[in-house]
VOPAGU-2260 file (C-alpha; in pm, 1 decimal, decimal comma):
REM VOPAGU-2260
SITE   aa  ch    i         X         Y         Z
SITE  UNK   A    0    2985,0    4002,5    6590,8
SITE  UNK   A    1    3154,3    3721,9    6461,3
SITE  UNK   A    2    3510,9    3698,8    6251,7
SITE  UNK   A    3    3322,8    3701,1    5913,3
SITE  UNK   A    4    3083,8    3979,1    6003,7
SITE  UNK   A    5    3322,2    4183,1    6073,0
SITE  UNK   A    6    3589,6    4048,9    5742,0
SITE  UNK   A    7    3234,0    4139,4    5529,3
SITE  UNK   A    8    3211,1    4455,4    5645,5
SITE  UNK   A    9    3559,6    4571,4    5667,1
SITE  UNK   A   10    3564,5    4482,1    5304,1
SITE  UNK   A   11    3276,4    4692,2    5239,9
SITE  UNK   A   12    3426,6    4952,5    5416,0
SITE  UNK   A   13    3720,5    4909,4    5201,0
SITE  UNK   A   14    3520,9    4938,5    4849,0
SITE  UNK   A   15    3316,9    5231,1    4931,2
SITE  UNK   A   16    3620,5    5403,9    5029,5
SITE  UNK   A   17    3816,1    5307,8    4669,5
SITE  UNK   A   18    3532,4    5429,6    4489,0
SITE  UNK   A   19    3499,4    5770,7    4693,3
SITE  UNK   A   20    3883,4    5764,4    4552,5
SITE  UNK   A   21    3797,6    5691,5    4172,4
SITE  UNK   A   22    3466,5    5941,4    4158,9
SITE  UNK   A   23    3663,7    6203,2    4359,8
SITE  UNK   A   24    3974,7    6189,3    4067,5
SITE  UNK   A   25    3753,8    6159,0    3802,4
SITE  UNK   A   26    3535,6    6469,9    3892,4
SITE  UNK   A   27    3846,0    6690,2    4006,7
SITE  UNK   A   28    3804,5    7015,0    3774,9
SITE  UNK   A   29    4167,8    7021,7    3714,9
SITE  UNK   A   30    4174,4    6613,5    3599,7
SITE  UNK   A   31    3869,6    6677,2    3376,0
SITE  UNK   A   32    4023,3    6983,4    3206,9
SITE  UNK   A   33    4315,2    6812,3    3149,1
SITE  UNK   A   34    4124,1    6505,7    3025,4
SITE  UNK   A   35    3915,1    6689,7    2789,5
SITE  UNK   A   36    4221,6    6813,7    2583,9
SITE  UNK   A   37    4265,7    6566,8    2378,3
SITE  UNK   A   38    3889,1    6575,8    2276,4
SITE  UNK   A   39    3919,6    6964,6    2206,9
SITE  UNK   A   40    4248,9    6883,4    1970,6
SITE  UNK   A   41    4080,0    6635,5    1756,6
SITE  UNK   A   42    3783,1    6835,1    1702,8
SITE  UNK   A   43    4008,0    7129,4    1643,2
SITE  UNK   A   44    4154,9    6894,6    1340,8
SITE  UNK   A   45    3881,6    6862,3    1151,5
C-alpha cells in the first residue's frame, strides 16, 4: 500500500471512530434523560 492508501484510510478510520463517539453520547440513557428536561418543563408550562 502506498502513502495515500494508507492517509485515506487512516482518515476513515478516524471518522467512523468520532461518530461511534457522537451516537454513543447521544444515545447514553443518562444524556437523553437529562436532555429531555427541558422539553418536559415547557410542556409542563402550558
Amino acid at each position: 500500500m502506498d502513502r495515500a492508501s494508507i492517509a485515506y484510510l487512516v482518515v476513515d478510520i478516524g471518522l467512523f471512530a468520532l461518530f461511534a463517539l457522537i451516537v454513543a453520547r447521544v444515545y447514553r440513557r443518562r444524556n437523553r434523560t437529562r436532555g429531555e428536561l427541558a422539553k418536559h418543563r415547557m410542556l409542563e408550562d402550558d
